[in-house]
C-alpha positions as CSV (number, residue, x, y, z in Angstrom):
1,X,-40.1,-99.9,55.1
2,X,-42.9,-98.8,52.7
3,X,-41.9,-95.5,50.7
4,X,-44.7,-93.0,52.3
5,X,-43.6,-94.1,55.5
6,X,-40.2,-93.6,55.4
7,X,-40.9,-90.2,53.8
8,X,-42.6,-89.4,57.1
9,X,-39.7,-90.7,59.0
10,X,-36.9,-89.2,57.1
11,X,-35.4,-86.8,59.6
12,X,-34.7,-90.0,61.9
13,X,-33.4,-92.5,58.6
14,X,-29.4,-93.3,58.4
15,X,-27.8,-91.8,55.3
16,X,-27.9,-95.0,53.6
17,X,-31.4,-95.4,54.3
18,X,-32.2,-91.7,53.1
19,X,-30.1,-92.6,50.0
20,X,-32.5,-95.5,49.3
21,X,-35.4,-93.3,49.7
22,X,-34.5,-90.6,47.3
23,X,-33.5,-93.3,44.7
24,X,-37.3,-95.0,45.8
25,X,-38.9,-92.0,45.0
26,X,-37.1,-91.0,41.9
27,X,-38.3,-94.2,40.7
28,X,-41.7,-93.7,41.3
29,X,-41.7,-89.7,39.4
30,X,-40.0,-91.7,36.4
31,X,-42.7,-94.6,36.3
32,X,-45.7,-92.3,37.0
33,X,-44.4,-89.8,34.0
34,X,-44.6,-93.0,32.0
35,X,-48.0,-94.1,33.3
36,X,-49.4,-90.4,32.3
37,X,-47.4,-89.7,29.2
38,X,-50.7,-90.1,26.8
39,X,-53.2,-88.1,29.5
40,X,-55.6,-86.1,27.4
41,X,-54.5,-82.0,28.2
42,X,-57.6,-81.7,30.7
43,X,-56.9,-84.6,32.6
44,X,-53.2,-84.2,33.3
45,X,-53.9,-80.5,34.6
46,X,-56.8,-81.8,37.1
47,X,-54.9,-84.9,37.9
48,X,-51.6,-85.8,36.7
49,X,-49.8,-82.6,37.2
50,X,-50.9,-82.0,40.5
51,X,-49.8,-85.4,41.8
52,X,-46.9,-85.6,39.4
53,X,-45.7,-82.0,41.3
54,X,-45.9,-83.4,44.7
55,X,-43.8,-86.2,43.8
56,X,-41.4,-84.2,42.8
57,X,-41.6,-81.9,45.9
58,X,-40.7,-85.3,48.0
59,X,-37.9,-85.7,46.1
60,X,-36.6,-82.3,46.6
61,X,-37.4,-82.5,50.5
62,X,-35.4,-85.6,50.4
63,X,-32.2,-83.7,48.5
64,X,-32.7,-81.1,50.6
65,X,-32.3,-83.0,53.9
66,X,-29.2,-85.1,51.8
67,X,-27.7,-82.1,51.2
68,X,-27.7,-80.5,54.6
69,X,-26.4,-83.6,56.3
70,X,-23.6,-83.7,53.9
71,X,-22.9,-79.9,55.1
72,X,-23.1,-80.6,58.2
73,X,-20.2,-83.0,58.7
């Protein structure tokens, strides 16, 4: 299953499967932090940061949902 769409899917994903996910997407933040590290200052505010912050916002959804099915049981 391709990343974006098991990000869509995640309330419905096992635990392993959301587990694989959060690690998926960490990845991704790590190699796109890499891929911008020598972005002049004007384009990482119009375009890296922006991106760069939504990646990390999935990967906080993703804890989130973790964290409250962990709670739950």
């Amino acid at each position: 299953m391709f990343i974006n769409r098991a990000y869509v899917e995640r309330e419905s994903l096992s635990d392993r499967d959301l587990e694989r996910l959060r690690a998926s997407l960490a990845d991704q933040v790590q190699r796109y932090e890499y891929a911008i590290r020598n972005y002049p200052p004007d384009r990482m505010e119009k375009h890296g940061r922006p991106f760069l912050d939504k990646l990390r916002e999935k990967v906080a959804h993703v804890d989130a949902l973790i964290t409250s099915r962990t709670n739950v049981r």
